[in-house]
VOMI-755125 format. One record per residue (C-alpha): residue in one letter; x, y negated, z. Coordinates in pm, whole numbers, plus 50000, padded with zeros to 5 digits. Last residue first. Layout:
BEGIN
aXYZ
...
END
This chain:
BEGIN
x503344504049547
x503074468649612
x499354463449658
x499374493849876
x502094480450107
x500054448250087
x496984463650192
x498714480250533
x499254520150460
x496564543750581
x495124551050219
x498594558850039
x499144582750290
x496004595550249
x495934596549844
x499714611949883
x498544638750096
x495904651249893
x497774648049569
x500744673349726
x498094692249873
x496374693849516
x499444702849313
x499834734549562
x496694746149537
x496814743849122
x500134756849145
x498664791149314
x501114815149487
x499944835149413
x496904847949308
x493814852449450
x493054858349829
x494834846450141
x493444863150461
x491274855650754
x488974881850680
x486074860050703
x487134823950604
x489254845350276
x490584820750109
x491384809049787
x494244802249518
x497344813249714
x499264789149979
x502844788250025
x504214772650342
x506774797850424
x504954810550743
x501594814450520
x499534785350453
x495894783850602
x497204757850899
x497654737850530
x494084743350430
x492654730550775
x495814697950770
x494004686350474
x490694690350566
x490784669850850
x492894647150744
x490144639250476
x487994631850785
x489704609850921
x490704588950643
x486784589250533
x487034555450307
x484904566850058
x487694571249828
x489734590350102
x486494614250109
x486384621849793
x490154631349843
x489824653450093
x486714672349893
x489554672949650
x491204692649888
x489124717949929
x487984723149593
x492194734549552
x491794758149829
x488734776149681
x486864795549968
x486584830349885
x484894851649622
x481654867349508
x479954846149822
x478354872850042
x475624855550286
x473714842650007
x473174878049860
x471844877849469
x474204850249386
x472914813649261
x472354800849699
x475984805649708
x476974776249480
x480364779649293
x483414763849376
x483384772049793
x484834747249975
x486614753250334
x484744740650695
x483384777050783
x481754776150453
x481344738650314
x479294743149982
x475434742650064
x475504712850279
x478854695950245
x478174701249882
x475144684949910
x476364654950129
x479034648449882
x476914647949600
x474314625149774
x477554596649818
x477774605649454
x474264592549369
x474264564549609
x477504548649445
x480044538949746
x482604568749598
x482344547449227
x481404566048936
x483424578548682
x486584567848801
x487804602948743
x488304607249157
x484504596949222
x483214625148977
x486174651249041
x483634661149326
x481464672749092
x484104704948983
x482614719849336
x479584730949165
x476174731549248
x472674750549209
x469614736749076
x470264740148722
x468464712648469
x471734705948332
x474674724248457
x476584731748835
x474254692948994
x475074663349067
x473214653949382
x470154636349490
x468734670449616
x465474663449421
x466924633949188
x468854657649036
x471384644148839
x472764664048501
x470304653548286
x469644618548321
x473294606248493
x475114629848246
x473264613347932
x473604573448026
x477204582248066
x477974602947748
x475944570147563
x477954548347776
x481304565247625
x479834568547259
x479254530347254
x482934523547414
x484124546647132
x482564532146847
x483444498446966
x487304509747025
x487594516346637
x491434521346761
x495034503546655
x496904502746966
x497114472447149
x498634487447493
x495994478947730
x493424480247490
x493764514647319
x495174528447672
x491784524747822
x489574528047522
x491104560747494
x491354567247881
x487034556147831
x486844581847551
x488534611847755
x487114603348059
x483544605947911
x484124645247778
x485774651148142
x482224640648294
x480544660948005
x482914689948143
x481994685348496
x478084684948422
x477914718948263
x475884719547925
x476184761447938
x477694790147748
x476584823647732
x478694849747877
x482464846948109
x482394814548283
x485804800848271
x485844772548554
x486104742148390
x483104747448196
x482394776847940
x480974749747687
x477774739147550
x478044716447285
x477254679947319
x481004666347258
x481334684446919
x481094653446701
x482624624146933
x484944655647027
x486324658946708
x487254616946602
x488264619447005
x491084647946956
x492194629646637
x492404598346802
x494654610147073
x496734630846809
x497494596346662
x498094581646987
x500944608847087
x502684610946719
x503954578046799
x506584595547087
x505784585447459
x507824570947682
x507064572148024
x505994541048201
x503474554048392
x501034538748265
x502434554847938
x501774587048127
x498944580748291
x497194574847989
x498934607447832
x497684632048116
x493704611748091
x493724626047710
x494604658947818
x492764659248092
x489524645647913
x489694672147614
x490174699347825
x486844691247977
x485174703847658
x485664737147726
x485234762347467
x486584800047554
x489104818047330
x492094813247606
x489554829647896
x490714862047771
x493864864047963
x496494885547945
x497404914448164
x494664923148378
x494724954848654
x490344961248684
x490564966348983
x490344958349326
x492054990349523
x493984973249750
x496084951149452
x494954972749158
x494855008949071
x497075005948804
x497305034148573
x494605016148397
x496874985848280
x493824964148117
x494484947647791
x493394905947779
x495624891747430
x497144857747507
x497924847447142
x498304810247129
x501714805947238
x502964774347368
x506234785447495
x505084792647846
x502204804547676
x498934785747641
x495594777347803
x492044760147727
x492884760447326
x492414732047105
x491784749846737
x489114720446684
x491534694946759
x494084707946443
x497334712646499
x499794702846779
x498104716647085
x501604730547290
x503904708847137
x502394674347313
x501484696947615
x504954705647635
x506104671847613
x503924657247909
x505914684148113
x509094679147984
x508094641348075
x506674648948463
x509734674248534
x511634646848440
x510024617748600
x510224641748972
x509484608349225
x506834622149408
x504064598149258
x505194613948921
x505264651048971
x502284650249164
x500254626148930
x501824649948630
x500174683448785
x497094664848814
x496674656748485
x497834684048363
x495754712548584
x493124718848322
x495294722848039
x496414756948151
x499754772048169
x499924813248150
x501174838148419
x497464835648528
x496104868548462
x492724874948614
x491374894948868
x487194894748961
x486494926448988
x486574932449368
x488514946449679
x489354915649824
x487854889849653
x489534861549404
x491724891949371
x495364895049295
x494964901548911
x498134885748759
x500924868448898
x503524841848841
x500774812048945
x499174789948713
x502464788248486
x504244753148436
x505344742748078
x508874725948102
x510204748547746
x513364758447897
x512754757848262
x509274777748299
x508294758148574
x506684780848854
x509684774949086
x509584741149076
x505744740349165
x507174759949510
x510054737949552
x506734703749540
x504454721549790
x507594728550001
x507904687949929
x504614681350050
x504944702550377
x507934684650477
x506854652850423
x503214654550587
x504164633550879
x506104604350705
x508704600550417
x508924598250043
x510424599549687
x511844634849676
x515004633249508
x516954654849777
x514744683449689
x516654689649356
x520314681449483
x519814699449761
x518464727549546
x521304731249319
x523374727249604
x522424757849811
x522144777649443
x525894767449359
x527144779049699
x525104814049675
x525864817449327
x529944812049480
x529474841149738
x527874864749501
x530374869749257
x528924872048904
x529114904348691
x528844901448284
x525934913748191
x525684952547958
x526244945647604
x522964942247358
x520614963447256
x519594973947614
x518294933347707
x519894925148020
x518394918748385
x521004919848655
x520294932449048
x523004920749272
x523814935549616
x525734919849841
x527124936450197
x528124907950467
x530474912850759
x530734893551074
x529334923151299
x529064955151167
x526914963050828
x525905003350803
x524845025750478
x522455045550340
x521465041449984
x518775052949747
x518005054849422
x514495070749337
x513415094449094
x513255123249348
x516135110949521
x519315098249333
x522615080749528
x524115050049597
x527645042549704
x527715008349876
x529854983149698
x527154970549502
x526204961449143
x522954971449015
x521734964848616
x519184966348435
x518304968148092
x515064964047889
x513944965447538
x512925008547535
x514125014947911
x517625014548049
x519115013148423
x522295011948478
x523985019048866
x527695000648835
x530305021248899
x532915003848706
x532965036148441
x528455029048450
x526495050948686
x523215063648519
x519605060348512
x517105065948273
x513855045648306
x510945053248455
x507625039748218
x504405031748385
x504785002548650
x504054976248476
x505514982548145
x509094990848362
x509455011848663
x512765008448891
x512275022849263
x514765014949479
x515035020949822
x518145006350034
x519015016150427
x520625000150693
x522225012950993
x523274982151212
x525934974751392
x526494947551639
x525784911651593
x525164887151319
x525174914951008
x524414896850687
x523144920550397
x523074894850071
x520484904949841
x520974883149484
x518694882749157
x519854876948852
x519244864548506
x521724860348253
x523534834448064
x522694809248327
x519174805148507
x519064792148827
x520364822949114
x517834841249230
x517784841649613
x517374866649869
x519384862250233
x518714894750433
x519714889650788
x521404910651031
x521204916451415
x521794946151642
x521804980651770
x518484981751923
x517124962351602
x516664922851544
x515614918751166
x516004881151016
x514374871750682
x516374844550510
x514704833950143
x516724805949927
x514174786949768
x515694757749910
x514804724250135
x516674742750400
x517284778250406
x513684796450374
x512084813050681
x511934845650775
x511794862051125
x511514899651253
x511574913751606
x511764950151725
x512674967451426
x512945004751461
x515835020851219
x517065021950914
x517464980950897
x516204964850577
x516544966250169
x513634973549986
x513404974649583
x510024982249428
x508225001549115
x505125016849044
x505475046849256
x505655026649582
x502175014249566
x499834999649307
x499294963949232
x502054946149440
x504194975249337
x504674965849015
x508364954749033
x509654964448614
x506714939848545
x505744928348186
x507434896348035
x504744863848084
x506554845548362
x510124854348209
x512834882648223
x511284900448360
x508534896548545
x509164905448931
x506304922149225
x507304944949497
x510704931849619
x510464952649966
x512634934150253
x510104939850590
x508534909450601
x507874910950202
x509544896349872
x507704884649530
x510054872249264
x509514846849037
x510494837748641
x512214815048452
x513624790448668
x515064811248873
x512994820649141
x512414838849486
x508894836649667
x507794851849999
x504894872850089
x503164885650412
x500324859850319
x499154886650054
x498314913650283
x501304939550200
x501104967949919
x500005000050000
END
C-alpha cells in the first residue's frame, strides 16, 4: 500500500519530480520529464510496480523530515536503538543527465541499513534486465530507457528485486546515485555527490533569495513559490498542474485525472504569483509558452497542452494498476484537452494585459493573436461550453465562462486603449455590455440572489467567486455580496469550499469529492475585496494548517477523513496561497504603502 498522501515529499530537477515517504520509499518518478511514463509506480499500486527505499534495518523509534533551507533538498531523520542517520534526497538541476541523489548520513552510532529497489518501467508493467556494468555499476535497460545505480555498497538480486544490506558508523556518509539514460545511447557519465550537493544548496539560495517580500506569511509563500519551481518544465517554462496522475479527488473513487499537463486556466494567476513575488523570468518564459503553445488558428484553442505545447494528450487507462487505494480507473492522458471552454479565452487574454502592465515585453505577434482570439469568440462566445471545471457530457451556458468570455473583451479594450493599439474598440465595448447585460439576466437568480453553476440551474459553483476578483462586478454590488452569502451557505463544509453544489448529487451528505483548496482561497480573496481582512485570514491560515509537514498542499481535502486528496502536489493550490497572501498583505498595509506599490 502506498502512504496517505500528506506522508509525501517532493524532489525535482527541473524536469520532472520525485515523490519520497517518512520512511525513505521513492514511489512515484517520470522519467525523464513530467509527461514520460513512470519507472516509480508504486504510488498507484504497491511494491510490485516499482520503488526505491533506503532507511534503517531495524525499529525506528523517532523520525523527522524537513527540507534544508529555502531548498528542495529533502532531510528525513531516523533515530534507532543503535543510532542516528539522515537521508538527504535531492535531484540535482538538470545538466547533461538527470539524477537523483540519496546521501546515507550517520550522526551517531551505527546503524544497519538496508536498500530495496524495485525498477518497473511503462508504469509499472515492464521489469527490466539487470546487470552489473565492468565499474560495477547496477544497469538497468528497458525498450527506450536506461538506468543507472552507482554505490559503493555491494548490491545483490532477490526475486526481481535489488537489494542491499549494509551499516553507516558515525561521521560517515554512503551516496547512492540513480542516473536516467536513454539505452541507445552510452551509459551517463558519473557525478560526485558531494559537489551536486554544493551546487544544488546554492542553486536554490540563489533562487529563493530573490523573493520580493517579508512579514508573517513569508515563509509559507515562498515554500508555495520552491514548490511551483519545481513543477516548471525548465526548457520550454510551461508549468504542469501537478507531476501526477489519478490521485483521487475522493478516496477510493472514479474521479482521477492526469494532470502532468499545463492548463490555460491557471495563467493568469500563475503570472500574478510569479510577478508580485518578484520571479520576471519565470513570469516571461511563462507568458512565452502560452504565446507558442496556441499559435494557429483561435478555433483550434485547446484547454491544456504539453510541456512542449503538444496537442495530442491521448486518455488510455493502465489496467494493471489498481489505483492509489484501490480508486481506479489509473489515467494517463487527459481527455479534457478536446473540451470547449470559453473561459480560456479570458485568461489568456487577461495573462497578456497583465503582462504589458506589467511591464514585460511582449513580441507584435501578441496583439494580433489577441484580436484574432476576440474576432472568434465575438462569434462563438454564446456556445455552451464544458466550463472551467471539465464537465464530462453535454455541454452547458455556465456563468463562469461567460464571465471569462467578458474579461477577455474588456482586457482587449483595456490594453487597446491604454497602449494605442490599433482595435475596432466600439465593436468590442458593445459586445462586452451585451455579454454583461446577458450574464446578469440569465445567470442571476433573483430567488437565492446569487450567481448561479449555469443558466436557469439552481445549484452553484465556486468559479462565481472569480466574479469580484475579474473586476466584473464590484465586491460592494448587492448581487455578489448574495453570491458570497450563498456559497457560504450551501458551499462552506466544515469551513473549506466545495466547487460544485451538494444539493445537485443524489446524497447531500456525500459530496463526490473533497473540499477544493484553491475555491478556498479565492473565497479569501472575495472577502479581502469586501474588506473582510479578518475573515480572509481566516481561511487562509485553515488551508495552510491543512499542509503537510513540508508545506505542500494537494488539490482538495478530505474535512472528514482528515486527509489530502487529489493530486499532488497541486500548482493551482499553491498559486492561490501565494495570491491569497499577497491580496491580504497588500490589504493591511497603510493607503500610501498601497498607493506606492
Amino acid at each position: 500500500m502506498p502512504s496517505k498522501i500528506e506522508d509525501y515529499g517532493i524532489i525535482g530537477d527541473g524536469e520532472t519530480v520525485a515523490l519520497v515517504d517518512r520512511s525513505g520509499s521513492l514511489d512515484w518518478l517520470c522519467w525523464p520529464s513530467f509527461d514520460s511514463d513512470a519507472c516509480f509506480a508504486a504510488l498507484l499500486g504497491d511494491e510490485r510496480h516499482g520503488y526505491w527505499r533506503i532507511g534503517p534495518a531495524d525499529e525506528v523509534t523517532r523520525s523527522a523530515r524537513s527540507y534544508r533551507g529555502d531548498s528542495l533538498i529533502l532531510e528525513t531523520r531516523f533515530e534507532t536503538a543503535d543510532g542516528v542517520v539522515t537521508l538527504v534526497d535531492f535531484m540535482p538541476p538538470r545538466g547533461k543527465a538527470s539524477d537523483v541523489v540519496r546521501l546515507v548520513h550517520c550522526e551517531r552510532g551505527r546503524v544497519k541499513m538496508r536498500m530495496d529497489l524495485v525498477i518497473r518501467f511503462r508504469f509499472g508493467k515492464n521489469a527490466p534486465w539487470v546487470r552489473k556494468t565492468d565499474d560495477k555499476a547496477l544497469l538497468a535497460v528497458c525498450g527506450p530507457d536506461m538506468l543507472v545505480l552507482r554505490t559503493p555498497v555491494t548490491t545483490r538480486g532477490e526475486n526481481m528485486t535489488t537489494v542491499a544490506d549494509f551499516e553507516v558508523s558515525a561521521g560517515q556518509t554512503i551516496p547512492f546515485v540513480m542516473t536516467y539514460g536513454a539505452s541507445h545511447l552510452e551509459i551517463p557519465a558519473p557525478i560526485n555527490p558531494t559537489v551536486a550537493l554544493k551546487e544544488t544548496e546554492a542553486f536554490w539560495a540563489d533562487w529563493s533569495g530573490k523573493f520580493e517580500s517579508d512579514g508573517p506569511y513569508r515563509h509559507m509563500s515562498l515554500r508555495s513559490l520552491i514548490t511551483l519551481k519545481a513543477m516548471i518544465y525548465t526548457p520550454s517554462g510551461g508549468i504542469v498542474a501537478a507531476p501526477t496522475t489519478s490521485l483521487p479527488e475522493k478516496l477510493g473513487g472514479a474521479r482521477n485525472w492526469d494532470y502532468r499537463f499545463c492548463w490555460l486556466r491557471d495563467a493568469t494567476f500563475t503570472l500574478l504569483a510569479l510577478m508580485n513575488s518578484g520571479y520576471y523570468d519565470e513570469a516571461r518564459k511563462w507568458h512565452d509558452w502560452l504565446l507558442r503553445s496556441v499559435a494557429g488558428s483561435p478555433s483550434d484553442m485547446q484547454i491544456m497542452y504539453g510541456i512542449l505545447g503538444q496537442r495530442r494528450l491521448t486518455e488510455w487507462e493502465a489496467e494493471w494498476l489498481p489505483g492509489y487505494e484501490r480508486a481506479s480507473p489509473v489515467r494517463v492522458g487527459n481527455a479534457a484537452h478536446a473540451q470547449l471552454q470559453l473561459d480560456v479565452y479570458g485568461e489568456l487574454m487577461d495573462v497578456f494585459h497583465q503582462s504589458r502592465m506589467a511591464k514585460l515585453e511582449l513580441s507584435d505577434a501578441t496583439w494580433a493573436l489577441e484580436c484574432k482570439l476576440l474576432d472568434h469568440l465575438a462569434e462563438t462566445w454564446r456556445e455552451a461550453d464544458a466550463g472551467i471545471w471539465e464537465q464530462r457530457g453535454p455541454g452547458k451556458q455556465y456563468v463562469s465562462s461567460k464571465v471569462l468570455v467578458w474579461v477577455a473583451f474588456d482586457r482587449g479594450i483595456k490594453s487597446a486603449t491604454h497602449f494605442g493599439f490599433e482595435a475596432p474598440i466600439e465593436r468590442w465595448r458593445k459586445l462586452r455590455d451585451e455579454i454583461h447585460r446577458d450574464i446578469c439576466d440569465n445567470g442571476f437568480d433573483r430567488e437565492q440572489n446569487t450567481f448561479v453553476e449555469s443558466y436557469g440551474a439552481k445549484v452553484l459553483d465556486a468559479s462565481t467567486l472569480l466574479i469580484p476578483s475579474v473586476g466584473f462586478l464590484p465586491a460592494s454590488d448587492p448581487r455578489v455580496v448574495g453570491t458570497l452569502a450563498a456559497v457560504e451557505k450551501y458551499l462552506v463544509h466544515d469551513g473549506f469550499v466545495l466547487r460544485h453544489d451538494p444539493r445537485a448529487a443524489t446524497d447531500e451528505k456525500q459530496p463526490i469529492e473533497g473540499a477544493f483548496l484553491a475555491c478556498t482561497l479565492w473565497l479569501a480573496d472575495a472577502y479581502v475585496l469586501s474588506g473582510d481582512i479578518d475573515r480572509a485570514e481566516l481561511l487562509l491560515n485553515r488551508v495552510a494548517a491543512v499542509a503537510n509537514d513540508l508545506g505542500l498542499l494537494s488539490e482538495e481535502y478530505d474535512t472528514v477523513a482528515r486527509r489530502l486528496t487529489g493530486n499532488f502536489p497541486q500548482a493551482l493550490t499553491h498559486i492561490a496561497l501565494v495570491n491569497t497572501v499577497h491580496n491580504i498583505s497588500s490589504a493591511r498595509k497603510p493607503a500610501k504603502q498601497r498607493s506606492e506599490s
